[in-house]
C-alpha positions in Angstrom: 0.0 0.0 0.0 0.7 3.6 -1.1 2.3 4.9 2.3 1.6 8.7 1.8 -1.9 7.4 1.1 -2.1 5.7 4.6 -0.9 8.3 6.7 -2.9 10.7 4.7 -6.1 8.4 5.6 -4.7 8.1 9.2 -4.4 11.3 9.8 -7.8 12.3 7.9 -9.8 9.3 10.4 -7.9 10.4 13.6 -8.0 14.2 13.1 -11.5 14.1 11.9 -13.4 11.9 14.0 -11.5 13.9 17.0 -13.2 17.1 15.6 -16.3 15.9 15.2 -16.6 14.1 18.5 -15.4 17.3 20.1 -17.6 19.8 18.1 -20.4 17.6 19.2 -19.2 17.6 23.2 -18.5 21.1 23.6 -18.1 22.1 27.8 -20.7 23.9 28.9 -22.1 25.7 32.3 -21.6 22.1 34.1 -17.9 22.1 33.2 -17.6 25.5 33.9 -19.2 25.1 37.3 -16.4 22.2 38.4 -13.1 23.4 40.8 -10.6 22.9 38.6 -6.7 23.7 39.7 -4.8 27.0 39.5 -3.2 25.4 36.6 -5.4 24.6 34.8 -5.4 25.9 30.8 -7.9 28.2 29.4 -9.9 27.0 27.1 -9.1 28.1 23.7 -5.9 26.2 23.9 -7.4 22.5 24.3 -8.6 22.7 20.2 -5.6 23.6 19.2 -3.5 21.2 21.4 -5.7 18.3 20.6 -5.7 18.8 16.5 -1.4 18.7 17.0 -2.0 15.0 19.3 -4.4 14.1 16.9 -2.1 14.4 14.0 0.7 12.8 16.0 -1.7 10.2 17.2 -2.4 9.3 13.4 0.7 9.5 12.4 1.8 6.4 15.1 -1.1 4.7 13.9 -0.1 4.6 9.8 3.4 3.5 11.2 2.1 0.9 13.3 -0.3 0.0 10.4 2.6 -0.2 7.8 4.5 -2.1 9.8 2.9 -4.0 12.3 -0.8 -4.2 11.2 -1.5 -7.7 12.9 0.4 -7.3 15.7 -0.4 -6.3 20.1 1.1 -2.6 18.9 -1.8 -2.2 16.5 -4.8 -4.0 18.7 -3.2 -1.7 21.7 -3.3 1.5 19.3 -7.5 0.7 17.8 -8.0 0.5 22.0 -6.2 3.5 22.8 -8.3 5.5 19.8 -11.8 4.1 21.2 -11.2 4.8 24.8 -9.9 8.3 23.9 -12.9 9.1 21.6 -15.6 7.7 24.2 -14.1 10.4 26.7 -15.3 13.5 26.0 -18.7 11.9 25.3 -18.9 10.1 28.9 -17.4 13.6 30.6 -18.8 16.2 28.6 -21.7 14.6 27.3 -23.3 12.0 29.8 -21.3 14.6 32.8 -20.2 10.7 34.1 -17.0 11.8 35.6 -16.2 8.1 37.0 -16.6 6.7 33.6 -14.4 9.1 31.8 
């Protein structure tokens, strides 16, 4: 397989589905309303932050995919990618805190 074709569709799947799972979870006044620590970032800088990880994130996965497609590193990667896109639906969306 074509690899500027796989980490172009890597990168597309990651860094879109990551959007869309976060334009859809947006915080609202119940995340607003939580003690959070002194250090904790403003806003505007977690979309920005998390497009950059997504990226890198799909990056890692065309490389595992290229060249270790049926191996742990690839099952571990797929698990990784569901449990991070279930948890801004479980926080944000479902406010399940011990879930997320």
């Amino acid at each position: 397989m074509n690899r500027p074709i796989v980490y172009t569709i890597f990168i597309a799947a990651v860094l879109g589905l990551g959007l869309l799972i976060g334009y859809n979870n947006i915080p609202g006044e119940w995340y607003q309303s939580l003690a959070k620590p002194a250090f904790n970032p403003p806003n505007w800088v977690f979309a920005p932050v998390w497009s950059i990880l997504y990226v890198m994130i799909g990056i890692a996965g065309a490389r595992i995919f290229l060249d270790h497609r049926r191996t742990a590193a690839m099952r571990l990667w797929l698990a990784q990618m569901i449990l991070n896109f279930l948890w801004s639906p479980l926080f944000f969306g479902m406010q399940d805190i011990s879930s997320a």
